[in-house]
Backbone bond lengths (Angstrom), bond angles and torsions (degrees), N, CA, C in turn:
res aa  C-N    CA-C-N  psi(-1)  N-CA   C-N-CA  omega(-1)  CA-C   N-CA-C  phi
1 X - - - 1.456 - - 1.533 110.81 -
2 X 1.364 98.59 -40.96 1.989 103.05 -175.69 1.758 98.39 -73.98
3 X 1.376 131.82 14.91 1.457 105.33 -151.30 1.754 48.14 -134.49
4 X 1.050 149.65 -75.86 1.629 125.25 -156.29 1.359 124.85 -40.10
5 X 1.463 116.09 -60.82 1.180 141.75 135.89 1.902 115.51 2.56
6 X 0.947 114.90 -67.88 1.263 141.40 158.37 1.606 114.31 -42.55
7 X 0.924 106.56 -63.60 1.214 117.99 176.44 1.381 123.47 -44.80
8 X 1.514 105.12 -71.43 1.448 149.19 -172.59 1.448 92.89 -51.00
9 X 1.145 146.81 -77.21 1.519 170.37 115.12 1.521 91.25 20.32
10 X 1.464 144.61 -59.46 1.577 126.90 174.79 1.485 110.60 -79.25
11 X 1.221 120.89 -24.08 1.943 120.66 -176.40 1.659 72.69 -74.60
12 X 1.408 140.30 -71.15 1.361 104.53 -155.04 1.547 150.50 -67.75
13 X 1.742 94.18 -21.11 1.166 115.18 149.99 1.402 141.81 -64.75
14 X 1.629 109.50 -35.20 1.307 106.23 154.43 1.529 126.97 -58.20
15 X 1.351 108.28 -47.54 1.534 118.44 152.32 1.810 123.15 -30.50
16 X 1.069 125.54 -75.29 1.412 130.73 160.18 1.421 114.83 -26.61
17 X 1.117 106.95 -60.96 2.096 116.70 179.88 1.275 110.81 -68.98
18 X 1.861 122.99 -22.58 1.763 107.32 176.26 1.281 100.56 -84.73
19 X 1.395 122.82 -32.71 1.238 146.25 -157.62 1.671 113.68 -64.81
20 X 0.900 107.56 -46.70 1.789 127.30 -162.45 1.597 96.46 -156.42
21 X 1.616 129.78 74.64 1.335 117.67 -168.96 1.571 99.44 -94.11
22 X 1.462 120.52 -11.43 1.617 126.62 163.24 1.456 110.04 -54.12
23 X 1.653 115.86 -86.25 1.301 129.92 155.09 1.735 108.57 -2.03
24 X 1.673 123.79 -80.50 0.623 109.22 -167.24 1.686 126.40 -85.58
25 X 1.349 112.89 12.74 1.374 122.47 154.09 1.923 131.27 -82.92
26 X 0.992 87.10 -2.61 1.614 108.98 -171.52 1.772 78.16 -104.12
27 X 0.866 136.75 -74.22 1.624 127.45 -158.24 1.804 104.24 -72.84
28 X 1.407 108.01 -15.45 1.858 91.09 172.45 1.521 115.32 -86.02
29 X 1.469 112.81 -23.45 1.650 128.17 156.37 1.394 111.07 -69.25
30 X 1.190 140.75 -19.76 1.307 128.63 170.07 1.478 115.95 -77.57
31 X 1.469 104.76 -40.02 1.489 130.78 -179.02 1.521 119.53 -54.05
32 X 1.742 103.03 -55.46 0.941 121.88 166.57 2.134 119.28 -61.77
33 X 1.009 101.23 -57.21 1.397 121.09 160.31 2.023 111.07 -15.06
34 X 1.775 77.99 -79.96 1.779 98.79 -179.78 1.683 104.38 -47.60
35 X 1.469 135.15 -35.53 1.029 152.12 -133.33 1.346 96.38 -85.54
36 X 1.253 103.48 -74.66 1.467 129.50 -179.14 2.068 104.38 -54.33
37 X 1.170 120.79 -61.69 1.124 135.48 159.07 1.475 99.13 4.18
38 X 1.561 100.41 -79.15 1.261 117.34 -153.72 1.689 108.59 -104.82
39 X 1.358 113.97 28.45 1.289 119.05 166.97 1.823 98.08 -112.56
40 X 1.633 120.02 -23.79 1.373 116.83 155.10 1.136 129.35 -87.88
41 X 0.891 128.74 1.06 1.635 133.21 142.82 1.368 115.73 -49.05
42 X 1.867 99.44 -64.97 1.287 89.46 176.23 1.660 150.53 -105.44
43 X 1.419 87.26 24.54 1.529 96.92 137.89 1.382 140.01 -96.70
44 X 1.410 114.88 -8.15 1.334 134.24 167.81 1.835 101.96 -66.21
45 X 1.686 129.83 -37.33 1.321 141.88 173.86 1.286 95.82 -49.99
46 X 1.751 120.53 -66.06 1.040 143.32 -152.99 1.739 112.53 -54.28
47 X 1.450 97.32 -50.63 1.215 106.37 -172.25 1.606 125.56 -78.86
48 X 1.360 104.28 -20.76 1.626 133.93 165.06 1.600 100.81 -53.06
49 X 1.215 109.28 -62.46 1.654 116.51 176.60 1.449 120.66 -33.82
50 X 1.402 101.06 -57.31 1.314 114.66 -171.73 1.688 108.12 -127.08
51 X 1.400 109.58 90.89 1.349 124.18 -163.16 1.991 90.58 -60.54
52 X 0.994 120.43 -155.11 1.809 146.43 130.58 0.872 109.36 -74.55
């Protein structure tokens, strides 16, 4: 069931990216975007903690 599942989930995504390969370049830069975002946040937390 997990190996259909699996499956099903890359045919649709590959689907999405032939489909709309704009669309889905705008949401892996957003994705990526949000990602990063919030990996400088939290080192900005990090560094608050423990001044110099």
């Amino acid at each position: 069931m997990k190996r259909i599942l699996i499956i099903a989930g890359v045919a649709l995504l590959l689907f999405v990216v032939i489909s709309q390969p704009k669309d889905s370049a705008v949401g892996v830069n957003n994705l990526l975007g949000g990602l990063r975002y919030g990996a400088e946040q939290l080192i900005a937390f990090v560094r608050n903690l423990f001044p110099r």
